[in-house]
C-alpha positions as CSV (number, residue, x, y, z in Angstrom):
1,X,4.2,116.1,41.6
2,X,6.9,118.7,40.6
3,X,10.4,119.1,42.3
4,X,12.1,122.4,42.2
5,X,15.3,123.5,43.3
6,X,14.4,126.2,46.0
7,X,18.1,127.3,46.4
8,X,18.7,127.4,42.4
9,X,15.3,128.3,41.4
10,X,15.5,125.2,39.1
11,X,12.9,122.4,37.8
12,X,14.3,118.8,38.5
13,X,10.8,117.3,38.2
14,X,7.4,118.7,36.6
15,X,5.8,114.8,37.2
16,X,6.9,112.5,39.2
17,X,5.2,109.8,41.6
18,X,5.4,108.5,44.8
19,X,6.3,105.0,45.8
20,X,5.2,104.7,49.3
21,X,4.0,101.2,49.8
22,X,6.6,98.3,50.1
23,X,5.5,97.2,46.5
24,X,5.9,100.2,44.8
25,X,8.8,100.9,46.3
26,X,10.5,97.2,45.8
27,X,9.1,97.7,42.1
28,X,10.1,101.0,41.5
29,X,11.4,101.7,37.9
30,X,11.5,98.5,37.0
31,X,10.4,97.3,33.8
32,X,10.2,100.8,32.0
33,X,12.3,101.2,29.1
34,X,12.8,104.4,30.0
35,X,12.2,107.7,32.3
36,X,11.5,110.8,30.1
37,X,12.6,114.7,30.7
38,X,10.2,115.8,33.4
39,X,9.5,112.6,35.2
40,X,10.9,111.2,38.5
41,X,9.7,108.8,41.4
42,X,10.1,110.0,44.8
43,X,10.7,106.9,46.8
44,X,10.0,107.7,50.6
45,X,11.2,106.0,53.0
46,X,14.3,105.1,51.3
47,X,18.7,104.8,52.6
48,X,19.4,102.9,49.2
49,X,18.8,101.8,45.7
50,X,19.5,99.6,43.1
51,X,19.5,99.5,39.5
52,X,19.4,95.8,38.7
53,X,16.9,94.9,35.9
54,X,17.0,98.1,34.7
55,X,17.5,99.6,31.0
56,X,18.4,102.5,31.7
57,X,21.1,105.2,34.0
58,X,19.5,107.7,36.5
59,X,20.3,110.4,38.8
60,X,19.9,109.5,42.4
61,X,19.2,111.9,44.6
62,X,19.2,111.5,48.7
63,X,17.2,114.0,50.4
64,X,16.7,115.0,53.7
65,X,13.1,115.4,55.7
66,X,13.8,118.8,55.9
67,X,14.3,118.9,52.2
68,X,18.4,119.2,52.0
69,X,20.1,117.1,49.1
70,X,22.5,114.8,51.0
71,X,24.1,113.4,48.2
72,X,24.1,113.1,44.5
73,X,24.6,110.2,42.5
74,X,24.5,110.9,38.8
75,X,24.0,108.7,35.9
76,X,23.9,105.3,37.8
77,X,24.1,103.0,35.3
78,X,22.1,100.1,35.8
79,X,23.3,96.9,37.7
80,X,24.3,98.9,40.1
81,X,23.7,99.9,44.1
82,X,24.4,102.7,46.1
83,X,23.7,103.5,50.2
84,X,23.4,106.8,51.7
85,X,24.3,106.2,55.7
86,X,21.9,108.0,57.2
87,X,18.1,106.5,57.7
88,X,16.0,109.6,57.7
89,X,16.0,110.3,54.2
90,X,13.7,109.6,50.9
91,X,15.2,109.5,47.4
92,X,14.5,111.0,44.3
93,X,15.2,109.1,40.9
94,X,15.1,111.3,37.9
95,X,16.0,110.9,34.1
96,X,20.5,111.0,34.0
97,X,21.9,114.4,33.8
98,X,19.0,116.2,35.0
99,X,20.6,116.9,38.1
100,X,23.3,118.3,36.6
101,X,21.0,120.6,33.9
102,X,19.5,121.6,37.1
103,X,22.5,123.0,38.6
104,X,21.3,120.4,41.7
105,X,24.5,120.6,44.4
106,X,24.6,118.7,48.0
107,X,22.9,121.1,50.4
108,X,20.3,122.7,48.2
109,X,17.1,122.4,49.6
110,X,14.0,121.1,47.6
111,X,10.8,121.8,47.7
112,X,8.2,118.8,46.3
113,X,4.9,120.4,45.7
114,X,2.4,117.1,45.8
């Protein structure tokens, strides 16, 4: 799937997956030693991650259904966990700093093409 910034007419993504399921959401990144430029894993539903067992920092990404960019968590180093209050989102985990190389600010509006 790719992931483009509609708003900045940037690429945040040019293949990433979907964890959908309860398993491949539980699992997510885990047990990669790392995610490479390009990648991501759009995990849908999803309020809040966690990093443990991982080997690696990542952007977080909280997006609305409509698309928006809630909030913007970057370089979460792992061991750690962070919530986004409201339930009716999905998140997208990308390699650190892409969010930032994408000029990726809360309230730009992305557009996933599957």
């Amino acid at each position: 799937m790719r992931i483009t910034n509609r708003t900045r007419g940037t690429l945040l993504a040019s293949d990433a997956r979907e964890a959908r399921s309860f398993v491949s959401r539980l699992v997510g990144l885990l047990g990669r030693g790392s995610l490479p430029p390009g990648a991501g894993l759009v995990i849908d539903p999803c309020s809040s991650v966690h990093t443990a067992f991982m080997r690696f920092a990542i952007d977080v990404l909280y997006v609305s259904r409509d698309g928006e960019v809630l909030k913007i968590v970057p370089n979460m180093k792992p061991f750690r966990a962070s919530a986004m209050a409201r339930a009716r989102c999905y998140v997208i985990e990308l390699p650190s700093g892409t969010a930032a190389e994408a000029s990726t600010a809360v309230g730009d509006e992305l557009e996933l093409d599957r």
